[in-house]
Structure formats: C-alpha cells, structure tokens
FIDREN-99901 format. One record per residue (C-alpha): z, x, y. Coordinates in steps of 0.5 Angstrom, whole numbers, padded with zeros to 4 digits, always signed. Layout:
// residues N
ZXY;...
This chain:
// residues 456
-0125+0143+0006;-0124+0136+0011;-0118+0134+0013;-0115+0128+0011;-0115+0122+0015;-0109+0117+0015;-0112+0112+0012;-0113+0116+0006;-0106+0119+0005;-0102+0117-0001;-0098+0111+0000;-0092+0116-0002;-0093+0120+0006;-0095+0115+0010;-0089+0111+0008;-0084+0115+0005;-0079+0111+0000;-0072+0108+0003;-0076+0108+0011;-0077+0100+0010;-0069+0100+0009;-0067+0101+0016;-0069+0096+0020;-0064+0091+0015;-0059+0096+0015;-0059+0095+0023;-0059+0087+0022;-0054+0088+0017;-0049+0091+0022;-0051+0086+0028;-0049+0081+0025;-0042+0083+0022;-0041+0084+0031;-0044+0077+0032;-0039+0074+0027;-0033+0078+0029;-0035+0076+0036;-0035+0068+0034;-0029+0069+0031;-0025+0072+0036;-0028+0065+0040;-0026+0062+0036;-0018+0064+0036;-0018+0064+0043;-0021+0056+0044;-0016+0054+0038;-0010+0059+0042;-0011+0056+0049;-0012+0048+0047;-0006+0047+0043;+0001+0045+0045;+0004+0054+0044;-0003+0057+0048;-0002+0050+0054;+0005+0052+0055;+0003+0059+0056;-0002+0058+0061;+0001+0053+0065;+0007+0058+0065;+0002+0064+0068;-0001+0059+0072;+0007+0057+0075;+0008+0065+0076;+0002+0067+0080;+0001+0061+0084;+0009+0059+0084;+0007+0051+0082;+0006+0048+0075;-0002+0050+0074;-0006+0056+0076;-0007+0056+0083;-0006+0048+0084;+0000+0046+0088;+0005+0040+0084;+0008+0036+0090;+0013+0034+0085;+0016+0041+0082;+0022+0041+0085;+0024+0048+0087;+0032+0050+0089;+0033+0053+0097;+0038+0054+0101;+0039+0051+0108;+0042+0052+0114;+0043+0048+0119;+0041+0050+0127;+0047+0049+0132;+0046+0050+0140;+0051+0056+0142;+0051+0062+0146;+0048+0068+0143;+0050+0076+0145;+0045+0082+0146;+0047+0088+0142;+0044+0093+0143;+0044+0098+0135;+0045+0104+0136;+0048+0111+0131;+0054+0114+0132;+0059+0120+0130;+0066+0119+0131;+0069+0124+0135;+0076+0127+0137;+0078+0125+0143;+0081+0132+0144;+0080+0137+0138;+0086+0143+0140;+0085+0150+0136;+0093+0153+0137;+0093+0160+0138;+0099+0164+0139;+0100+0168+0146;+0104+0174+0144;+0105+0178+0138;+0110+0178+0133;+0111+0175+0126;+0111+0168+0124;+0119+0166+0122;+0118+0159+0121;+0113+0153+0120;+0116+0147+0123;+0110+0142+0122;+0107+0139+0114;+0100+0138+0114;+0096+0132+0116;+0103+0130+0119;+0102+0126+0126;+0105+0130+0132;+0107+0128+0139;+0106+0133+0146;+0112+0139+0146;+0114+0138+0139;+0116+0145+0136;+0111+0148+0130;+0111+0155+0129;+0117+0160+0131;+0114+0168+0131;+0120+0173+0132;+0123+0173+0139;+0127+0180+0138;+0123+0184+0140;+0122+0180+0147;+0131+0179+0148;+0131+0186+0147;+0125+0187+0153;+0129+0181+0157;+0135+0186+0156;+0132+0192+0159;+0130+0189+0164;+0137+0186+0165;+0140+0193+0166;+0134+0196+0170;+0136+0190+0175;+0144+0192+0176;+0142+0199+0177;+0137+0198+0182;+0142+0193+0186;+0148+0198+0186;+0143+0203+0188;+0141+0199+0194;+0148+0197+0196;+0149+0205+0197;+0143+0206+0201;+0144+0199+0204;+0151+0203+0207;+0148+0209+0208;+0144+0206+0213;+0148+0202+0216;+0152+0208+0217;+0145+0212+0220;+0144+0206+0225;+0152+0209+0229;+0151+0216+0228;+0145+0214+0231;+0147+0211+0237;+0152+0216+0238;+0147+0222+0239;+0149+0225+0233;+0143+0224+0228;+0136+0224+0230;+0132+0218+0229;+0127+0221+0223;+0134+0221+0218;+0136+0214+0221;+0128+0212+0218;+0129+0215+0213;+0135+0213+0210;+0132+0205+0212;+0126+0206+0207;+0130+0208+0202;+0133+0201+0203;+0126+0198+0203;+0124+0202+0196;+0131+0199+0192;+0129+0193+0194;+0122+0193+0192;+0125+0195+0185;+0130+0190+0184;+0124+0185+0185;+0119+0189+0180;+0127+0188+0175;+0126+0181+0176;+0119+0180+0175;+0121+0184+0169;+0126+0180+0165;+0121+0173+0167;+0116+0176+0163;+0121+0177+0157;+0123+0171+0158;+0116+0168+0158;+0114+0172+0151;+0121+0169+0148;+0117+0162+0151;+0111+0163+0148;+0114+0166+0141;+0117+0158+0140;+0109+0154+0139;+0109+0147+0141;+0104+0141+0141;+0100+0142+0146;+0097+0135+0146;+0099+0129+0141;+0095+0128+0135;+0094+0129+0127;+0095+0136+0124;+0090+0139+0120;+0091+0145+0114;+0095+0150+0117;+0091+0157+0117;+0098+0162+0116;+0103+0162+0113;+0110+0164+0114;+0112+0172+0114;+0104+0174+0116;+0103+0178+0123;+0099+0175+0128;+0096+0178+0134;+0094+0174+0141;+0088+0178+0141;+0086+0173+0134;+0080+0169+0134;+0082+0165+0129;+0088+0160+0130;+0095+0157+0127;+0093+0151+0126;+0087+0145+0129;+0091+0139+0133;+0086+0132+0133;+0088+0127+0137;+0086+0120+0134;+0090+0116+0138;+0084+0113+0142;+0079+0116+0139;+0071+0116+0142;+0065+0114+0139;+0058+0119+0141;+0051+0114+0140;+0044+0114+0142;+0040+0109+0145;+0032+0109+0146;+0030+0111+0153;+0027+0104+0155;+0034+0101+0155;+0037+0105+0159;+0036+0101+0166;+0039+0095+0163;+0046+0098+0159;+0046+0102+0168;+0046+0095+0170;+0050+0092+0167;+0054+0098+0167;+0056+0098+0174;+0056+0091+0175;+0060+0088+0169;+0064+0093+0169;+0065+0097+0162;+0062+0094+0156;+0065+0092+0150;+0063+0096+0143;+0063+0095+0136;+0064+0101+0131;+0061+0098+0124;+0060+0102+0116;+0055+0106+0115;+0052+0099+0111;+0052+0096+0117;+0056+0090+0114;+0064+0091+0116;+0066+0091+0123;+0072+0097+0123;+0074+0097+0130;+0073+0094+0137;+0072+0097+0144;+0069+0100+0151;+0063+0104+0153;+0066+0109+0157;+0060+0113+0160;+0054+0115+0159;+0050+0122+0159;+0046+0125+0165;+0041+0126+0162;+0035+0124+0156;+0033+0127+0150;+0026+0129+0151;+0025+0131+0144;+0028+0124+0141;+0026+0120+0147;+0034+0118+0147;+0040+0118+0150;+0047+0118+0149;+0053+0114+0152;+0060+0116+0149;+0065+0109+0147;+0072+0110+0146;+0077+0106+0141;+0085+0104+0141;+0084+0107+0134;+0092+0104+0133;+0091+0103+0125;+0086+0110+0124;+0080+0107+0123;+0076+0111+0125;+0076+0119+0123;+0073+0125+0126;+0065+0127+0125;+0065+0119+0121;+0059+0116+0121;+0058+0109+0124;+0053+0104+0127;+0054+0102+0134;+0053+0095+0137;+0053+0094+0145;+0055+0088+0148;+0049+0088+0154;+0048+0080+0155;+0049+0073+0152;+0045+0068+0152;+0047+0061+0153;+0047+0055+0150;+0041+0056+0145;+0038+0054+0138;+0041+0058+0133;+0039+0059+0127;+0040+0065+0121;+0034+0070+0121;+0032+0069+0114;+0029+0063+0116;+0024+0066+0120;+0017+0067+0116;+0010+0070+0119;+0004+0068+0118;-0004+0068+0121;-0001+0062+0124;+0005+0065+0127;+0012+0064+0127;+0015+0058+0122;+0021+0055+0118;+0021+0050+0112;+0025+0044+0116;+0027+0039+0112;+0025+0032+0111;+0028+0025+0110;+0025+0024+0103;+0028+0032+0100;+0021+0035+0101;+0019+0041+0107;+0014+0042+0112;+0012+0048+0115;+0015+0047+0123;+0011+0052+0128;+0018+0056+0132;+0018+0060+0138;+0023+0066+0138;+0025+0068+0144;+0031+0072+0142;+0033+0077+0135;+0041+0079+0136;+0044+0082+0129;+0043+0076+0123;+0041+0070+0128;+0036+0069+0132;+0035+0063+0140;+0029+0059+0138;+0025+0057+0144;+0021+0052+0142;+0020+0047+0135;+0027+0047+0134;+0033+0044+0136;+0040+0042+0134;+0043+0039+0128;+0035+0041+0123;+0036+0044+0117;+0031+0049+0115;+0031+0054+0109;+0033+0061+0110;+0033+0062+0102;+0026+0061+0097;+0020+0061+0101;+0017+0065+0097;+0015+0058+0092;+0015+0054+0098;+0009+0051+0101;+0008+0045+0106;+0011+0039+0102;+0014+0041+0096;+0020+0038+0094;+0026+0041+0094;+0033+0041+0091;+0038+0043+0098;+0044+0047+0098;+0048+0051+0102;+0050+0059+0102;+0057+0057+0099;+0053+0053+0093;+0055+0045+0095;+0050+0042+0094;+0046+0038+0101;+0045+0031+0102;+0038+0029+0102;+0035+0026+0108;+0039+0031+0112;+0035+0030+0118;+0035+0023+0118;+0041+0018+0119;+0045+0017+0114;+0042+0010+0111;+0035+0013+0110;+0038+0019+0107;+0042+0013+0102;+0035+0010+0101;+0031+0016+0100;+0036+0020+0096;+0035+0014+0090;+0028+0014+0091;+0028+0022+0090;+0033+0021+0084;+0028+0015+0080;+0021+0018+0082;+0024+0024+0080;+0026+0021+0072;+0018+0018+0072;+0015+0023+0074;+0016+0028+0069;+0013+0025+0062;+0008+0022+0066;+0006+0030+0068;+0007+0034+0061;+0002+0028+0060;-0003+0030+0064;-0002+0036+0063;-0005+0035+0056;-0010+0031+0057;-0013+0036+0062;-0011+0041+0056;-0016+0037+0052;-0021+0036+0057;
C-alpha cells in the first residue's frame, strides 16, 4: 500500500476544524490593545490642554526649574529674599577649636592619722575657702600621747638637774686630787644622755600635738565641695586610698583645646608678642558665648596620632559658668583685620565661575556679581574684590535666583526693604512705582500667554 501524498488528504487533516479561528482571535486582542492605548492618548491630551492639567504643569515646571514654566526662566516672577547690607569694618581671626573644662586645682582630702570622724562640718556642694575646718576625728588618743610625752619630759629635766649637780661636784673633787678623772667623765656623760632624753621628750609631745592638728581637717584650697564619701562615726585610716571628700576649684577655672599643627607658628608669634591672647568659651552648638578670657600656655609637644596640639586658657568663672569636664568650643582671638568689607557668610555662593552674590539693583532685580573672598571668620566673611560698602546683597533664597530675577527684599528682622537700594533715593522712588505698576499688568498678560501656549 502507497503512501498517501498531502495533496490526497482529507480535507478534515490537512486542515483540522478550529485552525482557522486563531489568527482572528489574535487580531481581536491587538486591537483591545490598540484602543486601549488610544484611550489613555486621549485622557492625557485632554488632562494636560485644560485649565486643571496647564495648572499642574506649570506648577511642576515651577518646582524643578524654580520659575513659572518647565525649564524656562520668567524675569517677572517675583521671589522673596533676604538682604544684607555689606559695612567696612574691621574684622577678627578666630582660630575654632574643642575644649574641656577643667578645674583649676582638683584636691582629693585624705585624712593624715587614724582615728574616728566625730564631726562633718561642711554640706555637699557647698563653696569653701583655704582653711575652713571640714571634718574633726577624735583627738583623744592623741592628748593622752601629748600628756605622756609631757610627764616623760619633767622627769627627764629633774633627772638632769641631779646629774647636772653631781657633775658640777666631780669637777671640785677633781681638782682637789680626791677623785680620778674617769668618774669626773663619767658623771659628765650622764649630763649629756639626760639632755638628749629631754629633747627625744620634746619631740615627742610635738608629734602629739601634730596629730591633734591633723585630727581638725581643713581646706586646703578654696573651691566647691563635691559628695562626701564618709560619714559620721566610720573609722578611717591614713593608709585609705579613697579619700573624705573632692574639693574643685571654680574660681578661675581652665579650659584645655586643641588646635591643628599648622597653626601653631602663628598663635606662638602672636603669643610672645602681643602678649596673651584673648579666648571665647561657647556651648556646645556653638551659638551662645558663655565666657570670656586668656590663653595661658601651650603644651610642649604635637600629638603625632591627631596632628594637634593643646593649649590651655583660663577663665574668671565669676558667675560659674563654666563647670568641670563641660564641653565647649573654643574661639582664639589671633588677628584682626582692618577696615575690610564685610558681609554675612550666607551671601557667598560657588559655582563654575567661582565665588558670587545676588547684588541688588535699582529696578528690584539681582545680578550675579563675582567676589573675591579674602578672608572667613565665624558667620562673615572680607571681600577683597566686587564689593564695597553700603551693596546689598541676598544672604537667603538663592537657590530660586538667577541672573535678573525680580526680587521682593527684606531684612533678617522681616521689614521690608526699599527698592533701589543701591541707588540714590530719587531713582529708588522712581523705580519703586515702575515696579509696583508692571507688577500689577504683567500678571494677566502672563496667566494669558500661559494659555495660549497650553492651546498651541
């Protein structure tokens, strides 16, 4: 039996039922897709040409490019600033550094003899001065010792009275022939034994009267008292490692900072020649001056680990300020620099171009105004070139700025700033109601064009 050509198969195999059926089914889905698409087309050109969708946009295009349209720049859109006015001065070099605060002198008591504390005289955190009495151990034992030492003593002197007569006795027997010399000697070495044991007795009852001493503890310096570490009725020990209480001296009080190494030469020189030189303690943000006063030294040696060294400063501390182990910034007076312009460090911007301000004109706009900064100190900086006294410039809201936006002025306090500031008073007036009358037209005329170019 042959084998059967295509040609000759029944219609049923070559083409099974239902195989025509797919390529409509797939047209049917391509175009559900393509309608949807159409749709969506639709909503979106409908969305973004109606008054809702331009709004949007142009607010997008405001966030991103800072101005009225996406990536266009109105001139007209008036951005509120703040402005300062540059002044000629004279300006100081700190040199910033982190300090500790340190006690001037940190005195631990301890107690010189042993014995037990009968009395506390001092309250905790009280101020103390040098040679107040704080603490009193029970001197008993050491009057009694006093008192032995005393008795030792006047038998020791009548005992040397009597030898002293004897002697003097030997010497005329001596001389007479009735005695040998050795006896004579013999009796003169007891003299010299009895008063050896009267200075030994004298010795004696100063040592007691020491101890007596040292059972009344003083102040050593004047200071604040910290907690105390005994109390009343404990047995102490001189041989105690911890002490009666700590005594920190707060009046003055130091300030220990460190400096970067490649300022040393610089704060030596000035140190050796202007003598010492003046030091600010701030908080710990850096905002708030607590106190004022002196370098005192500086170490003698560099941190190799920090490439810094330390330099300590003391303070008055008259209203305690300033407390041990507190953290502050330290600003060192080195230099100042002479009649130079002046202005907030918020006013300097940087870009390809360099260093820059918004100065601002007589017509309420602003111009990109390249400066040279000769100096930073703090929150101001000199301006070596582009500047001078009396410009005005913007130290708040750059960022929405470009060269000769529009600007509506005021100062850090909020008051409001008259147009045409750096320019005199009559074209200020005049280009203050030439503001103030393009200002009102120009806003219809912009929502306008707006649309048209929506509709376009």
């Amino acid at each position: 039996m042959g084998h059967l050509k295509s040609t000759e198969l029944p219609e049923s195999l070559v083409h099974p039922a239902g195989s025509d059926r797919e390529p409509r089914r797939s047209g049917g889905r391509a175009w559900i897709w393509i309608l949807g698409v159409v749709v969506v087309l639709g909503f979106t050109y409908w969305y973004f040409h109606s008054a809702r969708g331009n709004t949007a946009v142009q607010a997008l295009g405001g966030a991103a490019g800072g101005h009225g349209g996406p990536g266009e720049f109105d001139p007209d859109q008036i951005v509120p600033v703040v402005v300062s006015t540059a002044t000629r001065g004279d300006l100081p070099v700190f040199f910033n550094g982190l300090g500790t605060v340190t006690a001037y002198n940190t005195v631990t008591v301890r107690s010189r003899v042993d014995g037990q504390i009968v009395k506390i005289n001092f309250t905790e955190g009280q101020m103390v001065r040098e040679g107040e009495s704080l603490v009193e151990i029970d001197p008993r034992p050491y009057q009694v010792q006093l008192e032995q030492a005393e008795g030792q003593l006047a038998k020791d002197e009548a005992q040397l009275r009597d030898v002293q007569v004897d002697y003097d006795r030997y010497q005329q027997l001596f001389k007479a022939g009735v005695i040998p010399k050795q006896q004579v000697d013999t009796q003169q070495a007891q003299v010299g034994q009895f008063t050896g044991s009267i200075k030994a007795d004298q010795a004696a009852i100063d040592s007691a009267k020491l101890q007596i001493t040292y059972s009344h503890i003083t102040a050593p310096i004047s200071g604040r008292v910290g907690l105390r570490l005994v109390d009343v009725g404990n047995i102490i020990h001189a041989t105690d490692t911890s002490g009666l209480l700590v005594i920190t001296q707060l009046q003055p009080i130091a300030v220990i900072f460190s400096l970067p190494q490649d300022q040393l030469s610089q704060v030596i020189g000035k140190l050796h020649g202007a003598g010492p030189l003046p030091v600010e303690a701030y908080d710990r943000d850096d905002t708030t001056k607590i106190a004022t006063g002196k370098l005192l030294t500086i170490d003698n040696q560099i941190d190799t680990t920090t490439g810094t060294y330390k330099l300590k400063a003391v303070f008055n501390n008259e209203k305690d300020d300033l407390f041990p182990n507190q953290f502050v910034n330290v600003h060192l007076l080195v230099d100042t620099k002479h009649n130079v312009t002046i202005v907030p460090a918020t006013a300097i911007a940087r870009g390809p171009q360099g260093t820059y301000v918004y100065l601002t004109q007589k017509d309420s706009r602003v111009k990109i105004q390249p400066v040279t900064v000769t100096l930073n100190s703090g929150n101001s900086v000199a301006i070596g070139k582009g500047l001078r006294a009396g410009d005005t410039v913007v130290i708040d809201g750059q960022d929405k700025l470009q060269d000769g936006s529009r600007i509506d002025a005021r100062t850090p306090s909020g008051a409001s700033v008259a147009q045409g500031a750096n320019t005199s008073d009559s074209g200020s007036a005049a280009s203050a109601d030439a503001s103030t009358g393009s200002n009102s037209t120009e806003q219809p005329s912009k929502s306008q064009a707006a649309r048209k170019d929506a509709e376009r």
